[in-house]
PDB file with SEQRES, HELIX, SHEET and CRYST1 records, atoms N, CA, C and O in Angstrom:
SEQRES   1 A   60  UNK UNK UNK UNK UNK UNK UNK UNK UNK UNK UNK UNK UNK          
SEQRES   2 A   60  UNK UNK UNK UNK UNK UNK UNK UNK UNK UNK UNK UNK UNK          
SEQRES   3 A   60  UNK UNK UNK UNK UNK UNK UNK UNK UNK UNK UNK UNK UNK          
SEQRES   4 A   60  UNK UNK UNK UNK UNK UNK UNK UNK UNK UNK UNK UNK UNK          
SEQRES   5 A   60  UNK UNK UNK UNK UNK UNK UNK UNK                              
SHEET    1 AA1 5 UNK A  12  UNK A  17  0                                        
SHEET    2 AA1 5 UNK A   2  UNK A   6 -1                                        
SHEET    3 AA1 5 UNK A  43  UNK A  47  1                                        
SHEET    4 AA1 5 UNK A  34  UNK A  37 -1                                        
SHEET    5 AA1 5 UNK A  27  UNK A  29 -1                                        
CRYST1    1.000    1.000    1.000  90.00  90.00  90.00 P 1           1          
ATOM      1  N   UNK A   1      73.399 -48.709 -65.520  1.00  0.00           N  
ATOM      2  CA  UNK A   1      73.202 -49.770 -66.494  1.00  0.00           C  
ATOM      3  C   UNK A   1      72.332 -50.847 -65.877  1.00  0.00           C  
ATOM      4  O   UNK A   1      72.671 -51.384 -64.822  1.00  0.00           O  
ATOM      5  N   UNK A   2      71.410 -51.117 -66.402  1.00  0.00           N  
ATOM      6  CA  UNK A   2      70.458 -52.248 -66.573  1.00  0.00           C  
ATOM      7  C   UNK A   2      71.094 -53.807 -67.249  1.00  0.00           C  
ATOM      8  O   UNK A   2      71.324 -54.077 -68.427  1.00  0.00           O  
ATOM      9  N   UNK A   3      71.250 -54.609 -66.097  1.00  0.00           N  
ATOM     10  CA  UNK A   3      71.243 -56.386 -66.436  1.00  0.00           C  
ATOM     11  C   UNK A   3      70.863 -57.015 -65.606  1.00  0.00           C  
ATOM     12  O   UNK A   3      70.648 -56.778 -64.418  1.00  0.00           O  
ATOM     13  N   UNK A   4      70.731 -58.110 -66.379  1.00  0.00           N  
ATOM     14  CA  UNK A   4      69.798 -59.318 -66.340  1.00  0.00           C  
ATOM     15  C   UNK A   4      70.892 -60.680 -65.883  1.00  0.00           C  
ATOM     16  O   UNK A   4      71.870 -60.984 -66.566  1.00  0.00           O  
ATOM     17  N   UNK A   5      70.599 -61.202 -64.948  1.00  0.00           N  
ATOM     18  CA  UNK A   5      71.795 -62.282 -64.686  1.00  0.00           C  
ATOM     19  C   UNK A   5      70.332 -63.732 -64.899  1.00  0.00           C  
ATOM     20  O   UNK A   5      69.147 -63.853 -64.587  1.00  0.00           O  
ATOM     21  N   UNK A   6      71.376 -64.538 -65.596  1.00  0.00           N  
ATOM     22  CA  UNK A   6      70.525 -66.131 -65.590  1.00  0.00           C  
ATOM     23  C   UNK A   6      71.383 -66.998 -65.878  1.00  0.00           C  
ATOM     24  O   UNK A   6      72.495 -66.954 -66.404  1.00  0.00           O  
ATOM     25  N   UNK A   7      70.394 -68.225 -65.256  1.00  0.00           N  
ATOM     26  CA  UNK A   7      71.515 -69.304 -65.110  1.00  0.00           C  
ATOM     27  C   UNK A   7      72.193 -69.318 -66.827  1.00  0.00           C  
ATOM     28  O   UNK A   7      72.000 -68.540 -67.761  1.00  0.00           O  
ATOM     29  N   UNK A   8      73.137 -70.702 -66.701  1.00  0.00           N  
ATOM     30  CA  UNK A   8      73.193 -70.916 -68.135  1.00  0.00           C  
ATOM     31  C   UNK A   8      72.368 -71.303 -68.926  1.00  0.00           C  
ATOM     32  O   UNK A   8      72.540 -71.358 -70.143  1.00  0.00           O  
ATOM     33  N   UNK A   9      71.460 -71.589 -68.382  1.00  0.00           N  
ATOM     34  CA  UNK A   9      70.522 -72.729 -69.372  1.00  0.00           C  
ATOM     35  C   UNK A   9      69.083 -71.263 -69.645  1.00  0.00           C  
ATOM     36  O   UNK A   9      67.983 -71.524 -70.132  1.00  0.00           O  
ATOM     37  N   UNK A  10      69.393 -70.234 -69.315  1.00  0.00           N  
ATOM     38  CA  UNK A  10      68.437 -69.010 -69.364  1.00  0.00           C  
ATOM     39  C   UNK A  10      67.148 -68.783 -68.315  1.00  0.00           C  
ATOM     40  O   UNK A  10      66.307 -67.899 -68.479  1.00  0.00           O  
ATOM     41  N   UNK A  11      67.147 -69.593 -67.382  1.00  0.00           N  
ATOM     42  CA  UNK A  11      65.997 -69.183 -66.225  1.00  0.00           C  
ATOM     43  C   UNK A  11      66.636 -68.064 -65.602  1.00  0.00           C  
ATOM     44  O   UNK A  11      67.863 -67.979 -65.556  1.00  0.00           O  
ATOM     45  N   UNK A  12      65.676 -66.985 -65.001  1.00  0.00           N  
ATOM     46  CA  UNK A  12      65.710 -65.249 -64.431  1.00  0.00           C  
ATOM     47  C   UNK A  12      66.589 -66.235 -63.118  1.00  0.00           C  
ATOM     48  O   UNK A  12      66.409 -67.401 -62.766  1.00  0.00           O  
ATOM     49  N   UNK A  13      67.617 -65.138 -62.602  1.00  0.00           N  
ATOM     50  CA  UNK A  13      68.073 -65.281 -61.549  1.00  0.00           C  
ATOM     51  C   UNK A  13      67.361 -63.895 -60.775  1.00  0.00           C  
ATOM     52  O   UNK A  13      66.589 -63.877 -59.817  1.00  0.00           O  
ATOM     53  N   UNK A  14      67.923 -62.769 -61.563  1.00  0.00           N  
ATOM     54  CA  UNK A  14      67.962 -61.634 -60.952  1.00  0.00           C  
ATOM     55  C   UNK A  14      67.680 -60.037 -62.136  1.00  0.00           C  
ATOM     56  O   UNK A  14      68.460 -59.904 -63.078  1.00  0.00           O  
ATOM     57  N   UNK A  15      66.945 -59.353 -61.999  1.00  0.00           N  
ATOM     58  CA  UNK A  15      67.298 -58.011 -62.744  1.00  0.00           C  
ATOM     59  C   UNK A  15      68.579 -57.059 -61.740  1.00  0.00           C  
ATOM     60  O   UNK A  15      68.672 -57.399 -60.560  1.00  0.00           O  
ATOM     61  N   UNK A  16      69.163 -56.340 -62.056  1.00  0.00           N  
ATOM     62  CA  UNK A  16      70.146 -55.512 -61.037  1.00  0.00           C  
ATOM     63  C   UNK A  16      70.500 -54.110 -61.645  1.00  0.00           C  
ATOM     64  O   UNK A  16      70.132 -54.183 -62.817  1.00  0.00           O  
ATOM     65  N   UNK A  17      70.754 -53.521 -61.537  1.00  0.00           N  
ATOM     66  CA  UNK A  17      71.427 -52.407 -62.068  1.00  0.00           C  
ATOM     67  C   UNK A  17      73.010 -51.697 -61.410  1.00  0.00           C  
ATOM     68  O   UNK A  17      73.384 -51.401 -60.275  1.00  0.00           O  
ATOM     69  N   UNK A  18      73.488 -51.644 -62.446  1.00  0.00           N  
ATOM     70  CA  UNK A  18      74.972 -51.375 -61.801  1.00  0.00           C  
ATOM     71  C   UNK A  18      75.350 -49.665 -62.534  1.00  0.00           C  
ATOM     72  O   UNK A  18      74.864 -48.882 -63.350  1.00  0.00           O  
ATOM     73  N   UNK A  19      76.791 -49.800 -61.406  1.00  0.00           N  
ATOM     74  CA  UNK A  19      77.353 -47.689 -62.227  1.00  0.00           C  
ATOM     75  C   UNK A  19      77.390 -48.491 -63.632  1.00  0.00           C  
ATOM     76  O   UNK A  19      77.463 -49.657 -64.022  1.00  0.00           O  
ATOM     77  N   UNK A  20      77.283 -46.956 -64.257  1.00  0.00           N  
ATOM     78  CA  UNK A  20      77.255 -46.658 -65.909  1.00  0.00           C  
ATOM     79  C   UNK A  20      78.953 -47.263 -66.112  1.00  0.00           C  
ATOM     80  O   UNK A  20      79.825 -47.379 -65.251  1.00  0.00           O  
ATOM     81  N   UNK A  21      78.987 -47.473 -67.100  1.00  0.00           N  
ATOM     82  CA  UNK A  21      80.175 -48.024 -67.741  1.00  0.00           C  
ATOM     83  C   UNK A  21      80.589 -47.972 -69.473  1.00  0.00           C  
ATOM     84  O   UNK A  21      79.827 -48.601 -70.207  1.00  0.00           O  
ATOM     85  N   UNK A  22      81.595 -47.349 -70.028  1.00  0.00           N  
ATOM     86  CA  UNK A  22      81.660 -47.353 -71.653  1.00  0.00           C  
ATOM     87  C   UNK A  22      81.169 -48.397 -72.337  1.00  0.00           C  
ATOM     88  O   UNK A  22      80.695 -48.347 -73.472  1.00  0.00           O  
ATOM     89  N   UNK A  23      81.299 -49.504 -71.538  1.00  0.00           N  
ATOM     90  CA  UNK A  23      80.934 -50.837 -72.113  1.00  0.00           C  
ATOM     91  C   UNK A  23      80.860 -51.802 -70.909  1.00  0.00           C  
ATOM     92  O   UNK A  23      81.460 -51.564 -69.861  1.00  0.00           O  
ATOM     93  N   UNK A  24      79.978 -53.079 -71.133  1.00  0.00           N  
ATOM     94  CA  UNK A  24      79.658 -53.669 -70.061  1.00  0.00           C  
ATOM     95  C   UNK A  24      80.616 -54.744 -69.560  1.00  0.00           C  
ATOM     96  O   UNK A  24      81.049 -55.558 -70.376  1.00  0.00           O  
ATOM     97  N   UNK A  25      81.004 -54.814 -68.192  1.00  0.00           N  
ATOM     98  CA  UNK A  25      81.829 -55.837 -67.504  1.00  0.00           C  
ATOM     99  C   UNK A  25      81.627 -57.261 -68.323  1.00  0.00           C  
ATOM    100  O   UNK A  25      80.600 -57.802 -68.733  1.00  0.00           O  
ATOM    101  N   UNK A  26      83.541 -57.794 -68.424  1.00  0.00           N  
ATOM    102  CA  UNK A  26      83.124 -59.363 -69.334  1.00  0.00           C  
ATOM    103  C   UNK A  26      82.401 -60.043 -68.245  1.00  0.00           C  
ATOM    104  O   UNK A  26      81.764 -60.964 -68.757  1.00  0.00           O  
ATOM    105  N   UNK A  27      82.203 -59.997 -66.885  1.00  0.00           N  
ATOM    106  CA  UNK A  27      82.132 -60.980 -65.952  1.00  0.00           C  
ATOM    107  C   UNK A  27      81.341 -60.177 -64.525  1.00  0.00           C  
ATOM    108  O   UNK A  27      81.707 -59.063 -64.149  1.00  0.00           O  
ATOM    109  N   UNK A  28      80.409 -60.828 -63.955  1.00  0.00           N  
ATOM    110  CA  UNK A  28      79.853 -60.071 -63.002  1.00  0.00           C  
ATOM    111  C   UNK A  28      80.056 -61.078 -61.906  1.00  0.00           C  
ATOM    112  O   UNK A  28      80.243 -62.216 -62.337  1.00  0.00           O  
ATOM    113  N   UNK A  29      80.069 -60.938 -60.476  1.00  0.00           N  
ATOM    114  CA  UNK A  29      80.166 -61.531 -59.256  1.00  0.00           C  
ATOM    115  C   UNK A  29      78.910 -61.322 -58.586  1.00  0.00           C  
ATOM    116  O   UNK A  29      78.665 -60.196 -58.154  1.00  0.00           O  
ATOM    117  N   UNK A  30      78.145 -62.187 -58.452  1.00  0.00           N  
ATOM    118  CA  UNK A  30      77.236 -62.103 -57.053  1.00  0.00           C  
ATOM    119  C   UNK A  30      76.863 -63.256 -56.474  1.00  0.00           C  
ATOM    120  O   UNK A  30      76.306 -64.297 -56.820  1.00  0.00           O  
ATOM    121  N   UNK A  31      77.462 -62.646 -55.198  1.00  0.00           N  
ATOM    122  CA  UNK A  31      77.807 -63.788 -53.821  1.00  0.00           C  
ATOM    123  C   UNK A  31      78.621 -64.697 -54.255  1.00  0.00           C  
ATOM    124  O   UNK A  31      79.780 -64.324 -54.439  1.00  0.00           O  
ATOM    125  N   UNK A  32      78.320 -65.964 -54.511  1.00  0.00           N  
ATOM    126  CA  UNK A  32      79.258 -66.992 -54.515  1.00  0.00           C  
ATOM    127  C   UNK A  32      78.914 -67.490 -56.326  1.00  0.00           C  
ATOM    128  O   UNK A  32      79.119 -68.643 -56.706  1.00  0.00           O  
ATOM    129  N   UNK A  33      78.443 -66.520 -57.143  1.00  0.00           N  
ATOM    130  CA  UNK A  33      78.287 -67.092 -58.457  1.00  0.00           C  
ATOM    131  C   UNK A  33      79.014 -65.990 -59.167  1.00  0.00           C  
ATOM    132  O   UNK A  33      79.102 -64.820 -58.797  1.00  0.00           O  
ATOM    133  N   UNK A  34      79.772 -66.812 -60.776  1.00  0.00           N  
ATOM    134  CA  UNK A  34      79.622 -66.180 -61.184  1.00  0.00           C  
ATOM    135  C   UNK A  34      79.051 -66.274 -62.525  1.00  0.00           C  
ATOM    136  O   UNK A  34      78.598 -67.337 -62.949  1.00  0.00           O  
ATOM    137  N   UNK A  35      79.061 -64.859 -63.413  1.00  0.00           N  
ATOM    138  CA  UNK A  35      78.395 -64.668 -64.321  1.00  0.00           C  
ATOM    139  C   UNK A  35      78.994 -64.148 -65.557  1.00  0.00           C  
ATOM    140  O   UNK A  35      79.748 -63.216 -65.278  1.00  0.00           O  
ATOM    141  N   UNK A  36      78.953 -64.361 -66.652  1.00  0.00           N  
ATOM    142  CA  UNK A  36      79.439 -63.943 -67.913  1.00  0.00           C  
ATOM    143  C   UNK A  36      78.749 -62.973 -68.653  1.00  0.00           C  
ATOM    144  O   UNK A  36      77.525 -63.070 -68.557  1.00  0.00           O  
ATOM    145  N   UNK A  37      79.263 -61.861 -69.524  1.00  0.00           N  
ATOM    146  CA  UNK A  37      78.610 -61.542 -70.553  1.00  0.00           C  
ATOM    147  C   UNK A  37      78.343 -62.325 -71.683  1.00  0.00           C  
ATOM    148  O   UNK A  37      79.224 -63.009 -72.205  1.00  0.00           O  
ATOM    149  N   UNK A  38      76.555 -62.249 -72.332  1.00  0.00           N  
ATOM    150  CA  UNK A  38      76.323 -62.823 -73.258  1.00  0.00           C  
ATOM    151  C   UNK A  38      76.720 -61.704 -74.390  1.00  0.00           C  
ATOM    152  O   UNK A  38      77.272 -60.609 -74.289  1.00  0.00           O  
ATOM    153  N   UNK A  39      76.138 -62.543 -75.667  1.00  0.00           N  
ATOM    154  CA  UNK A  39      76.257 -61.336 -76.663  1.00  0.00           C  
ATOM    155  C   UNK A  39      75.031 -60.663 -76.519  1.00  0.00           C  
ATOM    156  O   UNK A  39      75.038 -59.611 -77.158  1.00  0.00           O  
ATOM    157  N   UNK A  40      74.135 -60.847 -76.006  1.00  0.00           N  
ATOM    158  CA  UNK A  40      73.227 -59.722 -76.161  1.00  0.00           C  
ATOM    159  C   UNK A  40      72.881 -58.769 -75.032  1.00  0.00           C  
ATOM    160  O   UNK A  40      72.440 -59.256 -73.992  1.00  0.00           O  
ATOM    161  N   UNK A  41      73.028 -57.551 -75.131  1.00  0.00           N  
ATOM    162  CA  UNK A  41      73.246 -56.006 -74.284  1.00  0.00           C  
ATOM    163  C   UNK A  41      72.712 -56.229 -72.583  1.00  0.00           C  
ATOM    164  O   UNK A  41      71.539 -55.866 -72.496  1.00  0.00           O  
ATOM    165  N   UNK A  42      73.102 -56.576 -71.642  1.00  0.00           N  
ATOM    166  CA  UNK A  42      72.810 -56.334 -70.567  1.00  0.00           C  
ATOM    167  C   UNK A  42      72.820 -57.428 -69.818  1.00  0.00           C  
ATOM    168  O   UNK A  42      72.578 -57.350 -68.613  1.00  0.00           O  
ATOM    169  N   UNK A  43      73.181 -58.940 -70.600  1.00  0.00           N  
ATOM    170  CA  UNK A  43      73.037 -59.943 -70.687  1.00  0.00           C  
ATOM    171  C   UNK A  43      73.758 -60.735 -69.854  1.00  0.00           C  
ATOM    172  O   UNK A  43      74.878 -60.674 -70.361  1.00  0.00           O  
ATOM    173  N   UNK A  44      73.853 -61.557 -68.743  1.00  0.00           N  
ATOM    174  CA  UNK A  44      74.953 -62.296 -68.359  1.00  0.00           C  
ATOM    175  C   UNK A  44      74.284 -63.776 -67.610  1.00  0.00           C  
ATOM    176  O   UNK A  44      73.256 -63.919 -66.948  1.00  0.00           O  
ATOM    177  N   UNK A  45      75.313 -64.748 -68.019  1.00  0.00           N  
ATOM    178  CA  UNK A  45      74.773 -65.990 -68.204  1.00  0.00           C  
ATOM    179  C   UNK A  45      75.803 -66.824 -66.918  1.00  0.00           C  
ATOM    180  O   UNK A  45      77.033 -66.850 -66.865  1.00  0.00           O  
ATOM    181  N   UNK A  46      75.057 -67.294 -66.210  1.00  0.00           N  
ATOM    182  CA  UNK A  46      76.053 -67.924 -64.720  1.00  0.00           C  
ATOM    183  C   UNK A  46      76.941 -69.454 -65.881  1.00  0.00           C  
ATOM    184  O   UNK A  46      76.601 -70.404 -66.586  1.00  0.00           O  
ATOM    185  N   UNK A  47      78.074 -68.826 -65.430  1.00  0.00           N  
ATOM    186  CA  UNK A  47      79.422 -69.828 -65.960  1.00  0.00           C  
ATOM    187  C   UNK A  47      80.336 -70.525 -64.655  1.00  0.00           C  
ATOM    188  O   UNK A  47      80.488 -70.423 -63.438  1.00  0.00           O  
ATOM    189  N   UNK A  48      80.677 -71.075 -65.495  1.00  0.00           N  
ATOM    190  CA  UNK A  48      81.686 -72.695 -64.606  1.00  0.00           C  
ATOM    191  C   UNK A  48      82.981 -71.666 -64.289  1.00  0.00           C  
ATOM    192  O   UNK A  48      83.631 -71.113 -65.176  1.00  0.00           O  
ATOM    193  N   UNK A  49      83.256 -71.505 -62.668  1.00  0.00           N  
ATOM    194  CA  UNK A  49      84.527 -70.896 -62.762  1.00  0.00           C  
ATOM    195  C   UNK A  49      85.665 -71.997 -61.456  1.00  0.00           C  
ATOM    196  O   UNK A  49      85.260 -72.717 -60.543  1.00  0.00           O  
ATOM    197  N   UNK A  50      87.210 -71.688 -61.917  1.00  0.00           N  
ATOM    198  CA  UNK A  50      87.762 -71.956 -60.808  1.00  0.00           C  
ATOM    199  C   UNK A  50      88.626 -71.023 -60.667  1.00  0.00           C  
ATOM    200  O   UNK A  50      89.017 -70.281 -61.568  1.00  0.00           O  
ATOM    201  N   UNK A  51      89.085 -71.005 -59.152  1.00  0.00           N  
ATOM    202  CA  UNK A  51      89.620 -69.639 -58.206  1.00  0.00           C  
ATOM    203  C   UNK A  51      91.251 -70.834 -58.378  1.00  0.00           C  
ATOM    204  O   UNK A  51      91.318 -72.060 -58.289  1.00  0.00           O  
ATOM    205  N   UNK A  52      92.211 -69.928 -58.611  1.00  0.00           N  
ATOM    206  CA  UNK A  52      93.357 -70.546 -59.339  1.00  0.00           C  
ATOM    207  C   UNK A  52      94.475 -69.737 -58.120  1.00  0.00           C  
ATOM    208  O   UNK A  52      94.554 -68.519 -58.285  1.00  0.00           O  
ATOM    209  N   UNK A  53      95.014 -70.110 -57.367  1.00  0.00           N  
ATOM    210  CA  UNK A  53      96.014 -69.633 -56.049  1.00  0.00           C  
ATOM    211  C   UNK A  53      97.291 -70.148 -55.949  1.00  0.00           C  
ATOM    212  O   UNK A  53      97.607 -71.334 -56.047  1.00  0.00           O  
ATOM    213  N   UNK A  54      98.381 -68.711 -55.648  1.00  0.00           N  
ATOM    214  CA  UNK A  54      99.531 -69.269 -55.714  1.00  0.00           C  
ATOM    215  C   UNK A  54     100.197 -69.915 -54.821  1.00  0.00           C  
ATOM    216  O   UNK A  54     101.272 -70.469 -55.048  1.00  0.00           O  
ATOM    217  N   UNK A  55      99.309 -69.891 -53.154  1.00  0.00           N  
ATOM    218  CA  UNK A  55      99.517 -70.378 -52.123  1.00  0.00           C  
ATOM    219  C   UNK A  55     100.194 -71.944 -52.358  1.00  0.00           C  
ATOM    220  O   UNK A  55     100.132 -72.524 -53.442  1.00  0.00           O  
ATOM    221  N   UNK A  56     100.616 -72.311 -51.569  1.00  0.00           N  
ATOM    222  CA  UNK A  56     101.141 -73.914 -51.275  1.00  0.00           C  
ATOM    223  C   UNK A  56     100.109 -74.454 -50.118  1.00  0.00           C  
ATOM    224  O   UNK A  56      99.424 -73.718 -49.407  1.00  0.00           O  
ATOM    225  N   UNK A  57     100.129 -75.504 -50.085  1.00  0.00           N  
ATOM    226  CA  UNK A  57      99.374 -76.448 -49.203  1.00  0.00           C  
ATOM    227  C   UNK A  57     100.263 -75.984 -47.238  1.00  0.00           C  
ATOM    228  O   UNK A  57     101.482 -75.968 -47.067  1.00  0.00           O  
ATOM    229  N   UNK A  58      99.173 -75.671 -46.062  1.00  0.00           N  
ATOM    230  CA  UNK A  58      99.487 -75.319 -45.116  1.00  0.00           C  
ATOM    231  C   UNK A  58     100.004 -73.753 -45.046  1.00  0.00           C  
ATOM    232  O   UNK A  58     100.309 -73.334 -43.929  1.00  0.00           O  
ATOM    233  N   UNK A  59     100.102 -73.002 -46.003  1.00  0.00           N  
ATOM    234  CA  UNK A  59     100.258 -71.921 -45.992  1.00  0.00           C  
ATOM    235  C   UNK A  59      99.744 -70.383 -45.510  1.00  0.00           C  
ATOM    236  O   UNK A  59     100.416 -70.626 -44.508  1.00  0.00           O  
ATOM    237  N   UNK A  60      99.386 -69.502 -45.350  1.00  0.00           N  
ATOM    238  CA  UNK A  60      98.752 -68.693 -44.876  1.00  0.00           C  
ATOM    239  C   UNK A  60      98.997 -67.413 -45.758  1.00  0.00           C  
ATOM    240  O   UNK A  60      98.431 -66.355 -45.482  1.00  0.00           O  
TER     241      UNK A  60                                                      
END                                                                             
């Protein structure tokens, strides 16, 4: 499968191609961004995320 990652505001980040899939991932990871599916086919748009942990403060 053929996609297209861009910021939100639609400037090219990257073309990529990933394994085939029935349908395309809601959400893609690369490096330290991430990325959403748009509605249109191959499409994914860099979104606002936070990493949510059940750890406690000093923990390991």
């Amino acid at each position: 499968m053929k996609i297209k990652l861009l910021t939100q505001f639609g400037e090219f980040v990257r073309d990529a191609e990933i394994l085939p899939f029935n349908e395309y991932p809601a959400v893609m990871i690369w490096g330290d961004r991430v990325f959403q599916h748009s509605n249109i086919q191959g499409e994914y748009r860099e979104c606002f995320f936070y990493i949510v942990s059940d750890r406690k403060p000093g923990q390991q």
